[in-house]
C-alpha positions in Angstrom: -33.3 6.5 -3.8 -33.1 5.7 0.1 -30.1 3.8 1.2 -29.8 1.4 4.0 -27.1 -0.2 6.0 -26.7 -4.2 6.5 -28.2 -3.8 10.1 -31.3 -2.1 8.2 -31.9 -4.4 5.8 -30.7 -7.7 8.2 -34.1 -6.0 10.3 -36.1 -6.0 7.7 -35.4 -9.4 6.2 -35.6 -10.7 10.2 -39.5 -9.1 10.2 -40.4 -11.2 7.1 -39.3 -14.8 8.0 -35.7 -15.1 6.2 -33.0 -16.7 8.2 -30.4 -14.7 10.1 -28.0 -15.1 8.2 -25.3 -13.0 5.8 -26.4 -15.3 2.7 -30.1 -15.6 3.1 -30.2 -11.6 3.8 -28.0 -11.1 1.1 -30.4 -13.1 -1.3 -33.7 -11.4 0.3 -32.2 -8.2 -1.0 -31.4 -8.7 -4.3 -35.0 -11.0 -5.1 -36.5 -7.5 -3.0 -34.8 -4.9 -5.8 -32.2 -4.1 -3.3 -29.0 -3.1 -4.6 -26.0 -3.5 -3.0 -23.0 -1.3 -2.4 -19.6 -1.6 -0.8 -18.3 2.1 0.6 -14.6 2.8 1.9 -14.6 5.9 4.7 -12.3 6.4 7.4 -10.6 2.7 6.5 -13.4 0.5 7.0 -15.6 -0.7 4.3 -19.2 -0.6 4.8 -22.0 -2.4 2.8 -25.3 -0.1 1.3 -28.3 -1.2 -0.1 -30.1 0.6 -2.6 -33.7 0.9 -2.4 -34.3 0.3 -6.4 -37.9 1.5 -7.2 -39.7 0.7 -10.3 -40.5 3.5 -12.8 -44.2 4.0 -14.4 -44.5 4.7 -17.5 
């Protein structure tokens, strides 16, 4: 699983048409199997996404 910070995604979602905005990333991500992740380090809390990929059977 890859993970990627807000300014990765927010890059991402900015390349494919979606509004820059915290919202419309936020619901690019999820409809794009994204999952997302709130980390505490050094004080300051940091949002992940989680590259979710689909398993083949």
């Amino acid at each position: 699983m890859q993970e990627f910070t807000y300014e990765q995604i927010r890059i991402k979602a900015i390349k494919q048409g979606v509004k820059d905005n915290k919202v419309h990333i936020g619901l690019w991500a999820s409809l794009n199997n994204y999952l997302k992740t709130r980390r505490k380090r050094n004080g300051k809390v940091t949002t992940y996404y989680i590259a979710l990929q689909r398993l083949a059977y």
